[in-house]
Structures are given as structure tokens and as C-alpha cells.
N, C-alpha and C positions, 0 to 999 in steps of 0.2 A: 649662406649666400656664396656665390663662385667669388673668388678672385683672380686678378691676373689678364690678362689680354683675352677677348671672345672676338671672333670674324665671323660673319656670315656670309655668305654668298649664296644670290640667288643667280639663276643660267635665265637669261632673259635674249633677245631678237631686236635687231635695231627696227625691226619691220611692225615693232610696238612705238617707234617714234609717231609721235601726230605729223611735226614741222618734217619730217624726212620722208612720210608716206607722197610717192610720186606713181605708183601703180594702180592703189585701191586694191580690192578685190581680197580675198581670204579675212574675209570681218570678223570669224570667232577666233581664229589666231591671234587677227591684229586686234581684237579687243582683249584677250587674253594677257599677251604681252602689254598691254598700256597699262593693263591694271597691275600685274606685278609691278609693273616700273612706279607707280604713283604709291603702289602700295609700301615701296621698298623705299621710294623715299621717306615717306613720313612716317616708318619704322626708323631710319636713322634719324632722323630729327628727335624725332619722341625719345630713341634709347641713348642717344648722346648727351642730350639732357641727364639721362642717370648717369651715366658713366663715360666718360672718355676712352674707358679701355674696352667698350663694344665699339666693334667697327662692323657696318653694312655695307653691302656692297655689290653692284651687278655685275654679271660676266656676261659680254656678249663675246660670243667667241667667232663670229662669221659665221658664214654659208658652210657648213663642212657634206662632205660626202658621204651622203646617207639616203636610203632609198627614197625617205621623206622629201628631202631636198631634189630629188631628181626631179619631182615634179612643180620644183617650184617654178614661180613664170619668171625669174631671172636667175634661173640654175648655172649661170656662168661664173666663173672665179668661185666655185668651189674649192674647200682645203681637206685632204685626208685628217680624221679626227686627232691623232698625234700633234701634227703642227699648231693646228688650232686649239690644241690644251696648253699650249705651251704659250701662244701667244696670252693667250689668258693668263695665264699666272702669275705673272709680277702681279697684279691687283690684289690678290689672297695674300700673297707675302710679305708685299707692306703698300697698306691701303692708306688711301689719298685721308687730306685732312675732311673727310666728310661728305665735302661736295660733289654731286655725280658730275664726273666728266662730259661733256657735248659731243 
């Protein structure tokens, strides 16, 4: 068996929130994203129970600029993907006690 501290992170879309969906529209993305997200929580619940030294965790990292995004229908306040890595990464390097953030 491993020892020692495990992180996971999955790259997830806030545009997978239910309560934050204000657009609609893009239903296999935004069912896609909802499902990682329910799915990632109750991998952390379930793997926390083994171990304290599993940590789960999602990155949303914003709108970055990407052909993808171009077409999104609020393509505005996009970030070049550096910035946006970086915003992301306190989470990976020391992740919250468990709970996903809102």
C-alpha cells in the first residue's frame, strides 16, 4: 500500500455549477462538468474516510484563452493559460481541509 500524502485533482468549469447556471445552454458540457463535480465530491468523502493523507480536489481555473473558449457565449474576462495555472495552484499545494469551496 502507498504511504505518505496523495492529491488529486480534477480540472473542472464552474459552468458545471447547478445554483451558478444563469445562461443554460451547452447541456453536454454542463452535464459533464456537474458530474465530475458530484463525482469528485463523493470520491473525497468516500477516500477521506481511508485516509486523511488522500486529498481531493477541483481546479477550476476560469475562462482561459483558448480557441474553445472563444466560442463561449460569455467569452469575456478571459485569462492566457499561464495566469490561470497559477491562480489554480495554491489548491494542489495545500489543499483545504476536505470541504469544496463555493
Amino acid at each position: 500500500p502507498r504511504t505518505g500524502r496523495t492529491v488529486f485533482a480534477a480540472l473542472s468549469a464552474r459552468v458545471g455549477s447547478i445554483g451558478d447556471n444563469r445562461l443554460g445552454g451547452w447541456h453536454g458540457y454542463r452535464a459533464s462538468k456537474a458530474a465530475l463535480n458530484i463525482l469528485t465530491a463523493n470520491a473525497r468523502m468516500d477516500l477521506q474516510r481511508a485516509s486523511r493523507d488522500i486529498h481531493v480536489t477541483l481546479v477550476m481555473p476560469g475562462l482561459v484563452t483558448t480557441e474553445f473558449a472563444a466560442h463561449a457565449l460569455w467569452s469575456t474576462g478571459a485569462m492566457p493559460p499561464g495566469p490561470a495555472c497559477r491562480q489554480s495552484g495554491p489548491p494542489i499545494r495545500t489543499p483545504s481541509s476536505g470541504r469544496p469551496s463555493t
